[in-house]
Backbone bond lengths (Angstrom), bond angles and torsions (degrees), N, CA, C in turn:
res aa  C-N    CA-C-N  psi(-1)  N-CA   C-N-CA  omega(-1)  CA-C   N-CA-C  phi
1 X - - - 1.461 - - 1.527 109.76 -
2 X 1.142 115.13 136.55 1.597 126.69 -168.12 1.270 101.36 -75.82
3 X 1.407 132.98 118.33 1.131 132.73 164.95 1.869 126.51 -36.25
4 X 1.342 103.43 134.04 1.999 87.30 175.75 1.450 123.15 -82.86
5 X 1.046 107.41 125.93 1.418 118.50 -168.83 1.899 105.99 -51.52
6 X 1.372 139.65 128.00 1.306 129.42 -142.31 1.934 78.77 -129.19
7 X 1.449 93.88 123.57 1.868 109.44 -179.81 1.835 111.51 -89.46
8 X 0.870 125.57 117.47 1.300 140.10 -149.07 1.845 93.10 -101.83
9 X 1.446 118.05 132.78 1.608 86.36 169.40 1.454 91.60 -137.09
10 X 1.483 93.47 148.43 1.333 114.16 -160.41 1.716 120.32 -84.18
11 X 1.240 116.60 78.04 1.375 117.04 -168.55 1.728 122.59 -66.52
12 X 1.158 114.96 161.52 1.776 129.13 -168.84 1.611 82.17 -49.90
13 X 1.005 148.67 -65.01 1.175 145.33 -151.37 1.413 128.43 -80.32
14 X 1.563 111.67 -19.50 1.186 107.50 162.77 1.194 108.64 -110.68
15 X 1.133 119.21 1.55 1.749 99.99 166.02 1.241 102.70 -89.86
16 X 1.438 124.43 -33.95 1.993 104.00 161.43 1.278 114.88 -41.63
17 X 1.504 119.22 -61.27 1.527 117.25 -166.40 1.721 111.88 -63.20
18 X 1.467 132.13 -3.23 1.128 151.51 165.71 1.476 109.50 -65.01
19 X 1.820 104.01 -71.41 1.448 123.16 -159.10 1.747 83.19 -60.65
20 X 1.660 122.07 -62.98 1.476 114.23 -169.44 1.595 105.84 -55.43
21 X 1.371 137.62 -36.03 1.678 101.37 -168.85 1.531 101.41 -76.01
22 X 1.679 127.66 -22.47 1.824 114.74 -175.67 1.060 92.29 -71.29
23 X 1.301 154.60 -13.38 1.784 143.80 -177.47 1.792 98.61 -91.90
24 X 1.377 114.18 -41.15 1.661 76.61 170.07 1.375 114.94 -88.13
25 X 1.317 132.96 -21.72 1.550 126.33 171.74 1.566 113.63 -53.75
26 X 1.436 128.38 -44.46 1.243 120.21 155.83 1.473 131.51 -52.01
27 X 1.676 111.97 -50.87 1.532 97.74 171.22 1.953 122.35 -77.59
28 X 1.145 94.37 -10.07 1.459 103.55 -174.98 2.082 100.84 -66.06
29 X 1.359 107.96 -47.88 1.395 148.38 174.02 1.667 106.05 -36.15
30 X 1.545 106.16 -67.51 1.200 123.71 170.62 1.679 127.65 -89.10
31 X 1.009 114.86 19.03 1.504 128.92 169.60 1.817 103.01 64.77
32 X 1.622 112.79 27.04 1.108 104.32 178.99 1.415 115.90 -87.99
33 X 1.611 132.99 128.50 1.149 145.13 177.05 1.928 109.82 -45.10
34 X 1.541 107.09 119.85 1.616 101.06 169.24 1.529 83.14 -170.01
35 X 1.822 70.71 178.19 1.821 97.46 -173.61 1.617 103.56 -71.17
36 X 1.344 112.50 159.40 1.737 96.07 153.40 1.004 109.95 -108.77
37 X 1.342 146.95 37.40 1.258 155.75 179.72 1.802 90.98 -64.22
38 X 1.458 106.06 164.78 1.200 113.99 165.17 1.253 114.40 -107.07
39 X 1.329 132.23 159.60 1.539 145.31 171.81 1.603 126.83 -106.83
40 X 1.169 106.06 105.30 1.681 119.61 175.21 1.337 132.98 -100.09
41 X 0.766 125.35 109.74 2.075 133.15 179.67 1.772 82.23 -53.99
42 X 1.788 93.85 132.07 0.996 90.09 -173.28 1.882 85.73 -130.45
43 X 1.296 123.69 -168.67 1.493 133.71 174.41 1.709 99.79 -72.57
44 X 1.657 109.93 163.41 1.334 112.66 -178.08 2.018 86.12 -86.84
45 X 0.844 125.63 -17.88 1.488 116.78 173.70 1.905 126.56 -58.10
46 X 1.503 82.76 -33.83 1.464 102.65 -156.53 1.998 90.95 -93.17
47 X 1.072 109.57 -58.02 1.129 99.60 162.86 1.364 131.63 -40.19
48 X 1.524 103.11 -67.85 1.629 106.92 175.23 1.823 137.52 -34.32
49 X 1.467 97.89 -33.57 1.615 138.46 156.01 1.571 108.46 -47.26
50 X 1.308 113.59 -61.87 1.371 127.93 -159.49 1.514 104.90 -77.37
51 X 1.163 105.58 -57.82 1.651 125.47 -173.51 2.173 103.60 -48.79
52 X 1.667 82.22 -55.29 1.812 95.53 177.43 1.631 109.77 -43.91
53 X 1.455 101.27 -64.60 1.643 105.05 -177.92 1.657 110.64 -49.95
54 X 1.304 113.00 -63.47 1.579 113.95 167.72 1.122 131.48 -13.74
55 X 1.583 109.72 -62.37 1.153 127.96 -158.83 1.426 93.21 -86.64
56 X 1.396 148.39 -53.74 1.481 140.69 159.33 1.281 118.20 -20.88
57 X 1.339 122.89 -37.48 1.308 122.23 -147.15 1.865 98.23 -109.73
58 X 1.053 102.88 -5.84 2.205 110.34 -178.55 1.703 100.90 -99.72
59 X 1.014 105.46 114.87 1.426 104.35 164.43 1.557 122.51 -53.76
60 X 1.118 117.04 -20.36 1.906 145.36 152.73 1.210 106.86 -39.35
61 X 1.650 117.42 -39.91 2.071 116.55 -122.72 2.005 85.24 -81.98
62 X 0.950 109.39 12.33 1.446 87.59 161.08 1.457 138.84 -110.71
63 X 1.164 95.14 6.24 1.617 122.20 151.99 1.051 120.46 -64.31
64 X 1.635 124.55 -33.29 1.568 139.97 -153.69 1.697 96.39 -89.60
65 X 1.132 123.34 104.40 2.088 116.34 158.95 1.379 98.80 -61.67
66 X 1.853 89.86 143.43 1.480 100.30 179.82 1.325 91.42 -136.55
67 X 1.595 107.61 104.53 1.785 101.23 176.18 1.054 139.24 -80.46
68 X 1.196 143.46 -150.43 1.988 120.54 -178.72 1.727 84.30 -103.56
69 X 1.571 105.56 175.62 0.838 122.86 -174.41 1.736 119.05 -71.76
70 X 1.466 96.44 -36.08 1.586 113.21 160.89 1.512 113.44 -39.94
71 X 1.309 117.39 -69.76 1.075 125.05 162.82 1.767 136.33 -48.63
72 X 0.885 116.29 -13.77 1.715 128.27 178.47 2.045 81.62 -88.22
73 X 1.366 113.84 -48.29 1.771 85.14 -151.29 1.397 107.24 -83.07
74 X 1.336 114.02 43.88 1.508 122.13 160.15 1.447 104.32 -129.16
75 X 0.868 104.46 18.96 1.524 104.42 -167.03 2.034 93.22 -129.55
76 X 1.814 133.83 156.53 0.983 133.26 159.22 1.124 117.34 -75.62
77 X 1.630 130.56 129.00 1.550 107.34 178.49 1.856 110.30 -122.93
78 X 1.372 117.90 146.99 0.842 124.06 174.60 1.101 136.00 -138.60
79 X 1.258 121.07 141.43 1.116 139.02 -170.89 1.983 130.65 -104.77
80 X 1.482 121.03 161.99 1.430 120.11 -171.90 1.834 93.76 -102.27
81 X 1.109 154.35 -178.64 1.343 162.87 -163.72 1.457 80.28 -75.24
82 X 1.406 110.53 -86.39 1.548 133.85 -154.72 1.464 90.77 -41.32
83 X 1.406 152.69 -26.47 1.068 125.70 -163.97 1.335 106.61 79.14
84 X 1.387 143.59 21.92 1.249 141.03 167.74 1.204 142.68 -118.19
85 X 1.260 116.96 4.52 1.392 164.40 -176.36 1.183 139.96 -165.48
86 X 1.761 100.28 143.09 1.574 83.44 -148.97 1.953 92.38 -163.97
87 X 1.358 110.77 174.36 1.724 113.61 175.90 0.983 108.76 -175.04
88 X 1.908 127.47 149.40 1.216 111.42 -158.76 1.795 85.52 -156.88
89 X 1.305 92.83 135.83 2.005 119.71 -156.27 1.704 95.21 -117.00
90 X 1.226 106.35 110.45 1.696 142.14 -173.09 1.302 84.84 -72.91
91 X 1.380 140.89 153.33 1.534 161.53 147.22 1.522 102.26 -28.97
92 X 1.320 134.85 -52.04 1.075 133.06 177.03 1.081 121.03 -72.74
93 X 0.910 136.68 18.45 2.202 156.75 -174.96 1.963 94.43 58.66
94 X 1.226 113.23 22.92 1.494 91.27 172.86 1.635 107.54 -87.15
95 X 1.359 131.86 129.94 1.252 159.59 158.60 1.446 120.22 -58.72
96 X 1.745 105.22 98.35 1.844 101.28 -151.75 2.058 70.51 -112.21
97 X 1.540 91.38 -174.18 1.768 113.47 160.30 1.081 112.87 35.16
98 X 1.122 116.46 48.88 1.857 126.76 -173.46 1.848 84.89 -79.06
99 X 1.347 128.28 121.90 1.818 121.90 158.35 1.628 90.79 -140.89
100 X 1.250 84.61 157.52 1.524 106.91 173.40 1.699 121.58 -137.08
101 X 1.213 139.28 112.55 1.777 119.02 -176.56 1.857 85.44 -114.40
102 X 1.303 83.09 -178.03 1.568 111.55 170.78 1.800 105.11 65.01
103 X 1.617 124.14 -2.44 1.309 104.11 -169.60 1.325 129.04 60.60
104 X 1.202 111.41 165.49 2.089 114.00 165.30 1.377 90.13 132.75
105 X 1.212 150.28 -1.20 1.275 129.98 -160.11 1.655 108.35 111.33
106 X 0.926 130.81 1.13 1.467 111.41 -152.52 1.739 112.63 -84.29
107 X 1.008 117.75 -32.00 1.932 124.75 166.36 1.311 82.68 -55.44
108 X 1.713 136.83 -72.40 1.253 102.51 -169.50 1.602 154.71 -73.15
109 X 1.411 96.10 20.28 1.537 112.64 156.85 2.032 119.91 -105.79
110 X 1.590 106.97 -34.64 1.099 115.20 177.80 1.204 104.41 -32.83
111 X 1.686 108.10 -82.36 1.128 127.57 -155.49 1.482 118.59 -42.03
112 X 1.715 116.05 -63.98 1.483 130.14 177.95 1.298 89.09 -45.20
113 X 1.505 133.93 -52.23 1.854 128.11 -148.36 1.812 94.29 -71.58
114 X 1.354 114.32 -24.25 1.317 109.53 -164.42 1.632 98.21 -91.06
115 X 1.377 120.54 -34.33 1.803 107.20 160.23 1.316 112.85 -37.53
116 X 1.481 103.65 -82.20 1.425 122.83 178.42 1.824 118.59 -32.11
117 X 1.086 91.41 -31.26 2.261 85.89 168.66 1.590 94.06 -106.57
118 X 1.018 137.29 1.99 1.636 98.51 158.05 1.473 93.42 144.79
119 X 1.583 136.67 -9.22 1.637 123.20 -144.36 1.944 65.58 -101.02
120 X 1.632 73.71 154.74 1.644 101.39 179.57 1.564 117.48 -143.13
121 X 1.272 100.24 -7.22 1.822 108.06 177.23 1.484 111.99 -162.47
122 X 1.079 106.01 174.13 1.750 97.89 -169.11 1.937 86.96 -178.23
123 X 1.733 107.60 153.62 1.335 93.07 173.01 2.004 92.23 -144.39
124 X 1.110 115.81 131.01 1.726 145.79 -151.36 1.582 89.14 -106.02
125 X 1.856 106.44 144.85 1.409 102.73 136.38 1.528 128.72 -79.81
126 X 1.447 133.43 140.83 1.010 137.38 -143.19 2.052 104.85 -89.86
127 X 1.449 102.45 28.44 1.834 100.47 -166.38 1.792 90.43 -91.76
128 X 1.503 105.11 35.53 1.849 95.95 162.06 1.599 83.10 109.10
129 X 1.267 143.25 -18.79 1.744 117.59 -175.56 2.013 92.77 -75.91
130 X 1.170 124.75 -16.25 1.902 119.48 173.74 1.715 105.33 -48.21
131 X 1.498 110.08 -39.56 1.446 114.87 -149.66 2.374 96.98 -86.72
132 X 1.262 100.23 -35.16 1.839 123.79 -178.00 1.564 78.48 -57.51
133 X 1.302 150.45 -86.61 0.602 142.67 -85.30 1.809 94.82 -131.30
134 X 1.395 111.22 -33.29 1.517 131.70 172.35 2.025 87.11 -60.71
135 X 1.089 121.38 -49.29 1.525 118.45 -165.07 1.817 93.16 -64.54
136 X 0.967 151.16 5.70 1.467 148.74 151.97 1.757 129.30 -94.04
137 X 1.435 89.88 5.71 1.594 106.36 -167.54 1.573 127.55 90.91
138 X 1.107 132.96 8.66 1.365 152.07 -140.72 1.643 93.67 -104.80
139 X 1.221 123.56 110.88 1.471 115.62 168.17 1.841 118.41 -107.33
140 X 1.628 103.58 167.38 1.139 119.64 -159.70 1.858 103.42 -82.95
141 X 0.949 142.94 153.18 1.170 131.37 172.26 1.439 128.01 -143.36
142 X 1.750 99.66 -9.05 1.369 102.80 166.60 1.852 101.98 -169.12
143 X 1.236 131.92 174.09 1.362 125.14 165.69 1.383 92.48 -144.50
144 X 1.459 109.36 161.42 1.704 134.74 162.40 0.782 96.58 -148.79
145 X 2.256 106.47 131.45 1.256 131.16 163.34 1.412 105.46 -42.41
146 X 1.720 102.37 143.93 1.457 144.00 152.51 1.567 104.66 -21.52
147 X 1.099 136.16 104.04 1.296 135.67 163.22 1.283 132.82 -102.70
148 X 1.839 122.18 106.22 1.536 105.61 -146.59 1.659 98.03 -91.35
149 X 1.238 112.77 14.32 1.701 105.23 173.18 1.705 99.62 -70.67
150 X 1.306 103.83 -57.74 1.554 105.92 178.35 1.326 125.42 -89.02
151 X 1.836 103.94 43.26 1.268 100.46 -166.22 1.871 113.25 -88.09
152 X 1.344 154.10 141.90 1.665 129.66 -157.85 2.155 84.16 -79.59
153 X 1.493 73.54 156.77 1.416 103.84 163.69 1.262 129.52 -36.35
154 X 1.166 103.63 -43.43 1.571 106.14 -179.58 1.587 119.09 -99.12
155 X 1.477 101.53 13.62 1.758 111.73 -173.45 2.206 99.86 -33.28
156 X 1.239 80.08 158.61 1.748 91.44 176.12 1.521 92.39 -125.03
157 X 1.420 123.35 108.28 1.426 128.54 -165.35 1.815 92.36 -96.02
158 X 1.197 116.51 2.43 1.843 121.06 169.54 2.195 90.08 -68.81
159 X 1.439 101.43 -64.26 1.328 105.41 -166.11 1.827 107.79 -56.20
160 X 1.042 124.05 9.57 1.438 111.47 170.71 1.496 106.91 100.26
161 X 1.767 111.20 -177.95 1.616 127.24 140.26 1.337 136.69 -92.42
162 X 1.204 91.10 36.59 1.843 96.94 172.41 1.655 118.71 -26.22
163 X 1.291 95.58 142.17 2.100 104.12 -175.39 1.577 90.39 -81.87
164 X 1.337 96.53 168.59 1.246 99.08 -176.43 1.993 100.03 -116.69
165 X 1.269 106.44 134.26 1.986 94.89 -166.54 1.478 96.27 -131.08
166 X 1.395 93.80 144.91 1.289 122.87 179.58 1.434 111.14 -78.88
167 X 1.605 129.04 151.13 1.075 117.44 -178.77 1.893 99.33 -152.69
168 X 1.672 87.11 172.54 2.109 88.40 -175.13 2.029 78.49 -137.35
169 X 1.148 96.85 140.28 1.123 137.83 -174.52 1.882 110.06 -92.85
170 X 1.500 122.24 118.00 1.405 103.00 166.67 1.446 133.99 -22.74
171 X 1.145 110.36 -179.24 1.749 112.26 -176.32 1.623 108.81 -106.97
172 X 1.712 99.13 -11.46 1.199 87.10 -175.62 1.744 106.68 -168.95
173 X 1.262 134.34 166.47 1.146 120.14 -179.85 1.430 102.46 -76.27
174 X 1.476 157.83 1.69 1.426 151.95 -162.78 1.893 80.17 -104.72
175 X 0.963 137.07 -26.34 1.441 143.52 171.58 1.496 132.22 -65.12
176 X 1.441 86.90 -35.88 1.668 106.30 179.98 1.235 88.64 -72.28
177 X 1.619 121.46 -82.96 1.230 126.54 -174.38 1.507 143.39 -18.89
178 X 1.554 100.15 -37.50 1.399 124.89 174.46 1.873 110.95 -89.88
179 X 1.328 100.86 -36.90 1.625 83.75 175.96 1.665 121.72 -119.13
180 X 1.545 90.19 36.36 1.703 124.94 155.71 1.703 99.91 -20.33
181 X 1.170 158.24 179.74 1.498 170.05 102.33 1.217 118.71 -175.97
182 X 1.430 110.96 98.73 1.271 134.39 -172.49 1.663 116.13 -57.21
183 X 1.298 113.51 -9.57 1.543 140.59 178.02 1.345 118.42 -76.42
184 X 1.761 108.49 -52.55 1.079 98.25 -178.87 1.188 143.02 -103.85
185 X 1.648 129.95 169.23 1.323 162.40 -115.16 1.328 112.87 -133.02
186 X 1.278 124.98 154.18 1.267 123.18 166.31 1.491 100.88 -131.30
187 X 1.041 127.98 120.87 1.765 153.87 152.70 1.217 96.63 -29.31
188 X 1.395 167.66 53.18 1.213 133.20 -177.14 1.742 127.72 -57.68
189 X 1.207 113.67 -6.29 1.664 116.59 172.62 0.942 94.04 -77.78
190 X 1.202 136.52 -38.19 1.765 125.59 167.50 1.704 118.87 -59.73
191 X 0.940 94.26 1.62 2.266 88.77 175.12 1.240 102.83 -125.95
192 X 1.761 99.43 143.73 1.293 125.45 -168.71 1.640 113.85 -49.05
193 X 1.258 130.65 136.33 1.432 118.22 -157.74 1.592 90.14 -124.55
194 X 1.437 106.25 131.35 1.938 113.84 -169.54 1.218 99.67 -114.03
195 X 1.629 128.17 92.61 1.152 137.85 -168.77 1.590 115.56 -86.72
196 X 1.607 141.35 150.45 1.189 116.27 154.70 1.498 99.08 136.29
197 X 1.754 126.99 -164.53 1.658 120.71 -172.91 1.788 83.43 -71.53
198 X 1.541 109.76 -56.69 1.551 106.87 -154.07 1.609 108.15 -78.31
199 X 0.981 108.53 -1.44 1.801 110.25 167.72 1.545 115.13 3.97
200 X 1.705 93.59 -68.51 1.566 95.88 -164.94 2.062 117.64 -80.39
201 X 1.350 86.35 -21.13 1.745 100.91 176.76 1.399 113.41 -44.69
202 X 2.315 92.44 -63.39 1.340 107.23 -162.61 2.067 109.97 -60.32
203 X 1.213 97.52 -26.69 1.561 120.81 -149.53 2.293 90.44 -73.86
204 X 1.186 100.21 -35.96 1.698 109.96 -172.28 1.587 94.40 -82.21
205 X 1.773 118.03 -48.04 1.154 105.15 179.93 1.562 130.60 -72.93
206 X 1.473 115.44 -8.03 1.499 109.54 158.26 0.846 115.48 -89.34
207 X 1.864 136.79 -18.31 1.230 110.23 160.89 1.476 136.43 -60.03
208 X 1.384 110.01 -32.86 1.024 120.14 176.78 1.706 116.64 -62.41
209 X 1.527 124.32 -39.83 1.428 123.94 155.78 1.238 113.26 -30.86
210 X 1.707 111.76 -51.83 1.593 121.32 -152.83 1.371 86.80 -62.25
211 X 1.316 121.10 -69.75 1.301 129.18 -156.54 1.282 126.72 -46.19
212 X 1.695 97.19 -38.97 1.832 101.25 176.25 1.334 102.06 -80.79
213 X 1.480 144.40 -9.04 1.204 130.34 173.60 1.720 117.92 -80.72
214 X 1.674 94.10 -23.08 1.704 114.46 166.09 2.087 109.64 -60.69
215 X 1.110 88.98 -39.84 1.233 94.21 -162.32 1.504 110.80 -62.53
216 X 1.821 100.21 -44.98 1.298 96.95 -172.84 1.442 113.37 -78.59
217 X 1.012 123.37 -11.48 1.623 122.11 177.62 0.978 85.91 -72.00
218 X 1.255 152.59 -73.25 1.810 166.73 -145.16 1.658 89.18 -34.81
219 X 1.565 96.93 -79.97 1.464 101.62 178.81 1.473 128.58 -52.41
220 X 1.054 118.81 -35.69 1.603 114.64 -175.03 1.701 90.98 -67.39
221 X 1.186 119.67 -40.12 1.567 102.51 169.01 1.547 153.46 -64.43
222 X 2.086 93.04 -24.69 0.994 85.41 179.40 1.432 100.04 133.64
223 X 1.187 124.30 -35.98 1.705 144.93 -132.20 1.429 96.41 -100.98
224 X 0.966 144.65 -1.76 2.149 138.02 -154.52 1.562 83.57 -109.68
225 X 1.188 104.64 136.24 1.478 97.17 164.39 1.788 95.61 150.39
226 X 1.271 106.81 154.64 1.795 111.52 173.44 1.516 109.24 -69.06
């Protein structure tokens, strides 16, 4: 008698714990620097918790959005083992609450792990997180001046008025990997600058053009994919 073929279903959690071991076998692969921590989809509660403490504890963390909890459970959230890092990918692949404490590598697993599940854009203040994040292949596509009406609460007015820049994210983790360079920089006098009330509107909505025009080349090539 032919054995019955037994249907496996693939839950949020093990296809994280999947997507995280091909992200360290790839950077491990390519001599790219990261944590080996593992990565778990965690609750928008549990996150929200984690992210809060984080972000207290970085002299940075006011750069970091920390959304309500309402908001995370439409959103994927993830987490590093330690509970100390963490990033969380909106339905639309935008890449919000990227924090990291304690060091070790850990942006350099986030980030690739956050291609690889789906984030495809994300937009940074420009006081040097453009350049962290340019070293994974990630380009700049527009900036708008620092606006202190909407500046967060906890601004550190020592750290400046940094622009705030839009960015497009590889197509895929085989992308990250390849345009890896821990060197490079982003020019920002070289990116288009979206001045004005709608500054920041217009500045998300051409990225987002850019991106779907990225995308479709992506595909006619071949290139979309984790």
């Amino acid at each position: 008698m032919a054995q019955k073929k037994r249907n496996y279903k693939v839950t949020p959690q093990l296809r994280t714990r999947l997507i995280s071991m091909r992200v360290d076998r790839e950077l491990r692969n390519h001599d790219i620097p990261h944590t080996t921590q593992s990565i778990s989809q965690v609750s928008a509660t549990t996150f929200h918790k984690a992210i809060s403490v984080g972000k207290s504890a970085n002299k940075k963390g006011w750069m970091v959005d920390v959304h309500s909890v309402s908001e995370y459970r439409s959103m994927r959230c993830y987490l590093t083992a330690d509970g100390k890092s963490g990033i969380a990918i909106k339905r639309n692949g935008d890449v919000v609450s990227l924090f990291s404490a304690g060091g070790g590598g850990k942006l350099g697993k986030l980030l690739p792990f956050a291609v690889a599940a789906g984030g495809r854009k994300l937009d940074c203040y420009g006081g040097g997180l453009q350049n962290m994040y340019a070293a994974y292949g990630a380009r700049a596509t527009g900036r708008t001046p620092f606006n202190e009406e909407y500046a967060p609460d906890d601004w550190n007015r020592e750290d400046g008025k940094p622009d705030v820049v839009a960015m497009i994210l590889p197509n895929s983790l085989d992308e990250v990997v390849k345009a890896y360079d821990k060197s490079r920089t982003i020019d920002l006098s070289k990116v288009r600058v979206f001045n004005g009330e709608d500054g920041y509107s217009d500045m998300i909505a051409d990225r987002d053009r850019k991106l779907e025009q990225t995308r479709g080349t992506a595909s006619r090539l071949g290139l979309v994919g984790g």
